[in-house]
C-alpha positions in Angstrom: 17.6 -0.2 -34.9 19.5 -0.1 -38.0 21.8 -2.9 -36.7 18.4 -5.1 -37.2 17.5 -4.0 -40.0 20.6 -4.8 -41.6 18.8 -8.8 -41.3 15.5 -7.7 -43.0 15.7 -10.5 -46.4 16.6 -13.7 -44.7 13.8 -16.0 -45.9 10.7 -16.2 -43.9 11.3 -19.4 -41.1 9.2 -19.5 -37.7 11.5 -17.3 -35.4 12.9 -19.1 -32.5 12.4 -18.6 -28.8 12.9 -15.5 -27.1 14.5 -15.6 -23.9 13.2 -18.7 -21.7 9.5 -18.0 -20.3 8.5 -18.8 -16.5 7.7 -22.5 -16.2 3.9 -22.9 -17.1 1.2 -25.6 -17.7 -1.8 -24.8 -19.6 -4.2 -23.8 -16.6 -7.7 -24.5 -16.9 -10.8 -22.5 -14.7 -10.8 -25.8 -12.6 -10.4 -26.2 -9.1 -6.7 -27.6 -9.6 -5.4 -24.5 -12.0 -3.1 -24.4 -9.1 0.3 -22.1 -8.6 0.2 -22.5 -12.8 -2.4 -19.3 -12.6 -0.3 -16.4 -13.1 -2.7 -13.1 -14.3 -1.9 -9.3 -14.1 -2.9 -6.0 -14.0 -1.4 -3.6 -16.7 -2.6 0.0 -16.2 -1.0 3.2 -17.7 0.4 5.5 -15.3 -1.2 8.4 -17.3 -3.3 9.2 -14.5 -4.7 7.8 -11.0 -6.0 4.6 -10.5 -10.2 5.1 -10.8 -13.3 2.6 -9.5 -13.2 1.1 -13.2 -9.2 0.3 -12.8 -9.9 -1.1 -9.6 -12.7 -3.4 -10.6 -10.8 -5.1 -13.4 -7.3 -5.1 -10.8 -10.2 -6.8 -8.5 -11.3 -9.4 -10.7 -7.4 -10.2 -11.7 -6.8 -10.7 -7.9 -9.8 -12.7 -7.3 -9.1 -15.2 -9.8 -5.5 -15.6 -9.0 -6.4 -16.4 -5.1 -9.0 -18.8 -5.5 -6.3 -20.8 -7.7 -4.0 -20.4 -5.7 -1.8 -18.2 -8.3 -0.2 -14.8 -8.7 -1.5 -11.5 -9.4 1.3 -9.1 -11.1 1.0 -5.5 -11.5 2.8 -4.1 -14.4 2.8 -0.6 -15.5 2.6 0.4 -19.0 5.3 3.3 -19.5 6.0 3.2 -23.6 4.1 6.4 -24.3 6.5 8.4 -22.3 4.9 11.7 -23.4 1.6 11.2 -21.9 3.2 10.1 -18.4 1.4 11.9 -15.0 3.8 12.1 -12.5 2.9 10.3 -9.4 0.8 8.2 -11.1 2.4 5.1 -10.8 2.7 5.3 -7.3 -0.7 6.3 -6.6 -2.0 2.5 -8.5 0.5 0.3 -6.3 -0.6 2.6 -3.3 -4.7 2.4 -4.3 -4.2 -1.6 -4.5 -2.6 -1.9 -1.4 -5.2 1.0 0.1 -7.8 -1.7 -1.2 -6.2 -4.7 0.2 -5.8 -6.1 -2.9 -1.3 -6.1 -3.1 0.1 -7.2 -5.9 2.4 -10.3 -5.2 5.2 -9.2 -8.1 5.2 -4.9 -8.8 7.6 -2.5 -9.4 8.0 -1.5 -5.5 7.7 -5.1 -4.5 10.0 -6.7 -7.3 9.5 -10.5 -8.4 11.1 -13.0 -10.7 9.9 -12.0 -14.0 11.0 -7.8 -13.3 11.5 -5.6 -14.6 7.6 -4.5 -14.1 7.9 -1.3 -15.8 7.8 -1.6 -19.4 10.1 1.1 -20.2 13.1 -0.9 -18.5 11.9 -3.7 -21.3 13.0 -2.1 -24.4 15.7 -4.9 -24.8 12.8 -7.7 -24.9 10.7 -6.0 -27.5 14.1 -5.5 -29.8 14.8 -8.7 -29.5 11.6 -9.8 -30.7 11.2 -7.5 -33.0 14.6 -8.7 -34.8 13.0 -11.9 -34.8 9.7 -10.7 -36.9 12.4 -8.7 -39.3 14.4 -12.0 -39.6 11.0 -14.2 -40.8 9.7 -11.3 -42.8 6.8 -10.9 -40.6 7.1 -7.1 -40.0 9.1 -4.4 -42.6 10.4 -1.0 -41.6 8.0 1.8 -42.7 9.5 5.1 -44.0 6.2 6.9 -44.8 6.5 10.3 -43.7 3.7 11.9 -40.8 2.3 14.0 -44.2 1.6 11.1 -46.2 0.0 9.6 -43.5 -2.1 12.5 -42.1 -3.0 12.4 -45.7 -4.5 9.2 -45.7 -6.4 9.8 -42.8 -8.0 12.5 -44.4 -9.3 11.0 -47.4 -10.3 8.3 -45.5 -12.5 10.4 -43.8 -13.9 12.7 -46.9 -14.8 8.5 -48.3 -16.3 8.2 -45.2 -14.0 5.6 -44.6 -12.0 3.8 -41.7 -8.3 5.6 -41.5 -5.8 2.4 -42.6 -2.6 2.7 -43.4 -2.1 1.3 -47.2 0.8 -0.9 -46.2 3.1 0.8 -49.1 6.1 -0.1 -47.1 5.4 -3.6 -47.2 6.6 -4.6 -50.7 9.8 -1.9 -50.9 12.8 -4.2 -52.4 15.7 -4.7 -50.4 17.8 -2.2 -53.1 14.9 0.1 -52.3 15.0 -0.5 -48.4 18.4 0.1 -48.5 18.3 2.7 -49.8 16.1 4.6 -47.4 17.7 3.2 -44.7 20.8 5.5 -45.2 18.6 8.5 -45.0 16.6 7.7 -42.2 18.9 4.6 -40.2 15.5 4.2 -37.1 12.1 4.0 -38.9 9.1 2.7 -37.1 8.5 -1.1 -37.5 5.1 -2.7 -38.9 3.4 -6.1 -38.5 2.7 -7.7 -41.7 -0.9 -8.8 -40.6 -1.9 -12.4 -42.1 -4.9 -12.6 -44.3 -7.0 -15.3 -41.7 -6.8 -14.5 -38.3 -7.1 -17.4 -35.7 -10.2 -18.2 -34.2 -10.4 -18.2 -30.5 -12.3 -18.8 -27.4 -12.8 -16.3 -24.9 -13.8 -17.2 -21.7 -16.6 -14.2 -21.1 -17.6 -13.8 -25.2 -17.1 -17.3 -26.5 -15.8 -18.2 -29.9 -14.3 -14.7 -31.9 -12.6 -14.2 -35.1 -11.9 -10.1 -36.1 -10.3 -10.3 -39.7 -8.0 -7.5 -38.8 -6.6 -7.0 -42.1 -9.5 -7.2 -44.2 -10.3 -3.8 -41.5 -6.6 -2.3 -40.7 -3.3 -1.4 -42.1 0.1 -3.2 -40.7 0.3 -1.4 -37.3 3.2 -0.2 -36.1 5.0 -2.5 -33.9 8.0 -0.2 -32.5 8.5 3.3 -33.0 11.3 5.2 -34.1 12.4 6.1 -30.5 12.7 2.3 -29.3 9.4 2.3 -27.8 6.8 -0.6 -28.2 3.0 -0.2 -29.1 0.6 -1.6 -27.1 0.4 -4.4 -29.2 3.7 -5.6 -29.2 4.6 -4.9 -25.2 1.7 -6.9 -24.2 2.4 -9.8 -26.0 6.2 -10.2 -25.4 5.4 -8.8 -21.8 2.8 -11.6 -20.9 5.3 -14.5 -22.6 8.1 -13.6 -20.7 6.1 -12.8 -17.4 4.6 -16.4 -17.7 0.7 -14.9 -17.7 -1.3 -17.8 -18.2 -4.5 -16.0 -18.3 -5.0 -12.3 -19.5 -8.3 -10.7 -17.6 -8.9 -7.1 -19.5 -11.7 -4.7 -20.5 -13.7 -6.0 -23.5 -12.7 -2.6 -25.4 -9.5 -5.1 -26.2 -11.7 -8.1 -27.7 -11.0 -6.9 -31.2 -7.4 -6.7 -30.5 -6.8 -9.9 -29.5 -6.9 -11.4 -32.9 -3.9 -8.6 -33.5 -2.4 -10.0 -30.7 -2.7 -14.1 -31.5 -1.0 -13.2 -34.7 1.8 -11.8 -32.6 1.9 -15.2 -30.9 2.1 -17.5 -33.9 4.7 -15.3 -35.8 6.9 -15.3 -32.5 6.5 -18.9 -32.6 5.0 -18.7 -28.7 1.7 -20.4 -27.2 -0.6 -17.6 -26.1 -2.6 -17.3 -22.3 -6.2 -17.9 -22.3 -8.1 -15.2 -22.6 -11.0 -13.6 -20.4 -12.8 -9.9 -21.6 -14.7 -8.2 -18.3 -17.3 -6.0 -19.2 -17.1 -2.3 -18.7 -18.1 -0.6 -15.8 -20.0 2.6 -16.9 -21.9 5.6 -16.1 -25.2 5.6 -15.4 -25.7 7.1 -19.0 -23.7 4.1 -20.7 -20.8 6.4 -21.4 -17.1 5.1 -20.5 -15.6 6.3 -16.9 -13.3 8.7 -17.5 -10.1 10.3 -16.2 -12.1 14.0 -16.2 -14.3 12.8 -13.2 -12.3 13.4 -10.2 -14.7 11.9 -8.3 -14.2 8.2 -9.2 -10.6 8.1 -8.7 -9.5 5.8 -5.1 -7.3 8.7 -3.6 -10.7 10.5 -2.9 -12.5 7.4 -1.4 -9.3 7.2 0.8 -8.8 11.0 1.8 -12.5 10.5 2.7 -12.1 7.8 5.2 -14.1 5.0 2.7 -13.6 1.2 4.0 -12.1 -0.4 1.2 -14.3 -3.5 1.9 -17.0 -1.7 1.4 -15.8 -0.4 -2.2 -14.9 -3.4 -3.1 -18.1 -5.0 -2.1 -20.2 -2.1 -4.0 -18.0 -2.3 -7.7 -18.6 -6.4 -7.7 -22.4 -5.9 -6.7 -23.6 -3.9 -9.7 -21.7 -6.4 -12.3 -21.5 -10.3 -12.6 -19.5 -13.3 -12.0 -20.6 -14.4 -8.5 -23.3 -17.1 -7.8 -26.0 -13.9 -6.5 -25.9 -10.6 -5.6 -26.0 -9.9 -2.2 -24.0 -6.8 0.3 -21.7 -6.9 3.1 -19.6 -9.7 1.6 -15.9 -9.3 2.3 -12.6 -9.8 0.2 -12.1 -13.4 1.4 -16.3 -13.8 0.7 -15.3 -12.5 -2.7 -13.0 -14.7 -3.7 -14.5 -18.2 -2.4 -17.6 -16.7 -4.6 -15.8 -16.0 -7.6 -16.7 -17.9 -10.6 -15.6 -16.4 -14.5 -17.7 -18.5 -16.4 -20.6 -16.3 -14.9 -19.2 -13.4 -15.9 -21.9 -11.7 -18.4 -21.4 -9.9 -21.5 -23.5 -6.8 -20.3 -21.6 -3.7 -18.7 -22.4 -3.0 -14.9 -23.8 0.9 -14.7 -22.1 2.8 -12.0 -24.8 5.8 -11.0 -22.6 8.3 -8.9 -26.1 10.5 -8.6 -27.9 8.7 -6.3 -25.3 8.2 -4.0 -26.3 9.3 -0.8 -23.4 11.6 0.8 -21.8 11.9 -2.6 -21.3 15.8 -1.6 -19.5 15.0 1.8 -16.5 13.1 -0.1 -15.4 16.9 -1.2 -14.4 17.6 3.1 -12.4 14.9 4.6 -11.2 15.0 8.7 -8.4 12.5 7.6 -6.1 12.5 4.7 -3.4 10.1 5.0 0.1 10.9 3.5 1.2 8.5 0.8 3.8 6.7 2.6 1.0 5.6 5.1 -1.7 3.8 2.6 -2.7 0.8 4.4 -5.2 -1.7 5.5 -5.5 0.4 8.4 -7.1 3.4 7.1 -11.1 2.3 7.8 -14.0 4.3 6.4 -17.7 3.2 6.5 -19.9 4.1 3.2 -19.1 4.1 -0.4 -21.6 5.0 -2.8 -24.0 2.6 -4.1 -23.4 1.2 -7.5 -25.7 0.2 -10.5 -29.0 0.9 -9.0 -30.4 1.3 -5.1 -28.3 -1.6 -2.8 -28.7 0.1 0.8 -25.8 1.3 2.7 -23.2 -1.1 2.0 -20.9 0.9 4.7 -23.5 0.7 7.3 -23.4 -3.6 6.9 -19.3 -3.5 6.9 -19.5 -0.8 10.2 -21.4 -2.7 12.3 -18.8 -6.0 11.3 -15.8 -3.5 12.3 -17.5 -2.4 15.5 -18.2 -6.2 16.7 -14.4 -7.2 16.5 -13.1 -5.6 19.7 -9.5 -4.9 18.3 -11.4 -3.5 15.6 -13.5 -1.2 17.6 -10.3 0.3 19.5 -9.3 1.5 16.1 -12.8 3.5 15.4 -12.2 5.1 19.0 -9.2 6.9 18.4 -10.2 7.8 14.9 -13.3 9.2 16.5 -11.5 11.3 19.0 -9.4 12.1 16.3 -12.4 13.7 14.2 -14.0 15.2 17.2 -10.8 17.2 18.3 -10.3 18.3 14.6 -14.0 19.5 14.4 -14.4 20.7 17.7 -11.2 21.7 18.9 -11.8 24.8 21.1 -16.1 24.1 21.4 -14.9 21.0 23.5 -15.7 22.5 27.0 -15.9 19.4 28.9 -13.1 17.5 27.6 -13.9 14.2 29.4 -16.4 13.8 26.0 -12.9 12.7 24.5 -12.7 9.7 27.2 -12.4 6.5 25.6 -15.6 4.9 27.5 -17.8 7.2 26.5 -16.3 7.2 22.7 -17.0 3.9 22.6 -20.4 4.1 24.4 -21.3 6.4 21.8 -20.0 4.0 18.2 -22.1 1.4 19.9 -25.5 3.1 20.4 -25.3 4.8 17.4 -23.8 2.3 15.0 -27.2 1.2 13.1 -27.8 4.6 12.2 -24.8 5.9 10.3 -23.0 5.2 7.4 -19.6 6.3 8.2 -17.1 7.7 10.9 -18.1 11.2 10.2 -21.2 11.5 10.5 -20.8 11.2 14.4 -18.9 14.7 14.3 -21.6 16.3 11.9 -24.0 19.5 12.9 -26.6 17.0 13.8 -24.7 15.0 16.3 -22.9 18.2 18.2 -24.9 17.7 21.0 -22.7 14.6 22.2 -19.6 16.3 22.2 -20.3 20.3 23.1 -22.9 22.2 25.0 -25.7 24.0 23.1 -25.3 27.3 22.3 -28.7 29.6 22.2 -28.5 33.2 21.8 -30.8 35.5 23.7 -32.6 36.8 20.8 -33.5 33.6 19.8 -34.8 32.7 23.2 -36.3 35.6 23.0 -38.5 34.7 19.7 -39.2 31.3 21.8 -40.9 33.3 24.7 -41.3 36.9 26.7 -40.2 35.4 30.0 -36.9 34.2 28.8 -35.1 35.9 31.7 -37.4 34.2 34.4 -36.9 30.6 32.5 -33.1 31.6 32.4 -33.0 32.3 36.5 -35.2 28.8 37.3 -33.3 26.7 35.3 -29.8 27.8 36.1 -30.7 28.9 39.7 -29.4 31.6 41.9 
């Protein structure tokens, strides 16, 4: 740190190229964008990948295939105090649970690695010499007090916290100065007056004046670490992104972010804000509701085709709404210029079975996420769209290979809720296991239902007691001798 500051005064001159980017054309939405598509999915590992991760992962995925491109997955790691472990695992396991792989990730590596941003640190020093060297960002050596400080009497004005940007006009005597005291201040962007206008492909033409709203933020911390801001930016350059598909809370950012871009002297990606998915009430999805997160869609048995189907149905950007559609379905269908502006409304409450996801019969280990793992009903997203599961059982059961798999999952769940009950075991036969997914295929919505109180019958023999027979009728004993004989 203090070996760049050291380079602070040189006069302001449009920095030169950092490193040398993946080859890229400008892509366009057309049919021939081509292998020039390259998009990604950027989540923070401080906690498990949920239904609203997964829909804007999905989206990513989607656009990439129909071009023909790459989908990236690169995790987030610069706030190293808010890290869950396990977390980044459990995305690359969801996505590949979801059948949705990334084609460059941490686990899977790829030309433009690392993918985890705290093995980047050299990348965003080097371009943040280059914004000390044009004058474009300025150490800051305002102490937490003084800027708690500001906070608060932004607050009592009833006011929008900003920093002041004090820092910015310190002399270089002065900056000197403070730099033998404290040798690893926090960096700031000097924002520009006019931000650039520019075309998003969901919202259309924006311009946020940032710093008519905001202080200089802070660029790089005293540890080393990148903000957001910065990370993304060098991050998507260097990784070649050509098209940056996010949540629209980041639309006001993205001015931020093109002023980043023209200070580094480097062309940005097109730009495409998805609308939130949301609760029923309109409020955000949060980490707090353990029942959105994929590890319990999985540990419940869910199909991930049907999951995926439900999460597209309730929002926009294909040519109708319709169920049962698959991931290749999904991707032919996918169109971004009919992506909407409105935010699709996830209603977890009138999900039929939503109780039942707390017991599961089958919870895969970690190691064994896969494609494999088949479940039959995810809840219904948005507002009333049938049993989505039900439509993607009854494709599984007509695909004989398929159908093999359901049978020894079935006798699976039957010897795990059963177990000693079984006292004819040839209910366990593979015939008759089959027999049974056949008949009774238009009538659930998942593997488990076949194993539940109401469907005991086809696996163990009734059990009455004799008081209860009792309450049926007096002559219970002469019923008992005729029916079971001598």
């Amino acid at each position: 740190m203090a070996v760049l500051l050291k380079r602070l005064l040189h006069p302001r001159r449009p920095p030169e190229a950092l490193g040398r980017p993946l080859r890229r054309r400008e892509a366009s939405l057309g049919t021939h964008a081509g292998p020039a598509v390259r998009v990604r999915f950027a989540p923070s590992p401080t906690g498990f990948l949920h239904l609203g991760g997964l829909r804007t992962a999905l989206y990513n995925y989607v656009f990439a295939k129909k071009h023909g491109g790459s989908f990236i997955l690169r995790l987030e790691d610069t706030d190293q105090t808010r890290l869950v472990p396990g977390a980044a695992e459990n995305i690359e396991d969801m996505l590949e649970w979801a059948g949705i792989p990334p084609d460059e990730s941490p686990r899977r590596g790829g030309p433009a690695g690392p993918y985890l941003q705290s093995q980047r640190l050299a990348l965003y020093a080097q371009a943040t010499e280059a914004l000390l060297k044009s004058g474009a960002a300025y150490p800051c050596f305002c102490s937490p007090q003084r800027l708690e400080l500001l906070k608060r009497e932004a607050l009592r004005n009833h006011q929008t916290p900003r920093y002041d940007n004090r820092c910015r006009s310190l002399s270089e005597a002065q900056v000197a100065q403070k730099l033998a005291k404290d040798p690893k201040p926090p960096i700031r962007f000097h924002l520009e007056g006019e931000a650039p206008a520019f075309q998003d492909l969901v919202y259309g033409w924006n311009r946020h004046e940032v710093a008519s709203v905001e202080g200089d933020p802070v660029i790089l911390k005293s540890d080393g670490f990148p903000t957001y801001h910065l990370a993304c930016v060098v991050d998507d350059h260097h990784m070649g992104i050509s098209h940056v598909l996010r949540g629209s809370e980041w639309l006001v950012s993205t001015s931020k972010h093109l002023l980043l871009y023209q200070a580094l002297g480097w062309q940005p990606p097109h730009f495409a804000h998805l609308p939130l998915l949301l609760n029923r009430d309109g409020s955000k999805l949060s980490k707090r509701q353990g029942d959105i997160f994929l590890e319990h869609f999985a540990a419940a048995d869910f199909l991930p085709d049907a999951l995926l189907d439900i999460i597209t149905s309730c929002g926009s950007g294909f040519a109708e709404n319709q169920m049962g559609r698959t991931l290749p379905e999904l991707i032919s269908q996918f169109d971004l210029t009919r992506v909407t502006c409105h935010s699709a409304l996830l209603d977890l409450e009138k999900l039929p079975e939503f109780n039942s996801w707390k017991v599961s019969f089958f919870k895969p280990h970690p190691l064994h996420w896969g494609r494999g793992l088949s479940g039959l009903e995810m809840p219904v997203a948005g507002r009333s769209l049938g049993f989505p599961g039900r439509l993607h059982l009854r494709r599984l059961v007509s695909d004989e290979t398929q159908r093999r798999q359901l049978v020894g999952k079935l006798q699976a769940l039957v010897e795990e809720a059963f177990g000693s009950q079984l006292q004819d075991r040839n209910v366990l036969d593979a015939a008759y296991v089959e027999r049974i997914i056949l008949l009774r295929q238009g009538h659930i919505c998942h593997l488990q239902d076949l194993v539940s109180p109401a469907h005991s019958y086809l696996w163990t023999r009734p059990a009455v007691s004799r008081a209860q027979l009792g309450a049926i009728s007096e002559k219970v004993d002469i019923i008992a001798k005729r029916v079971l004989g001598p």
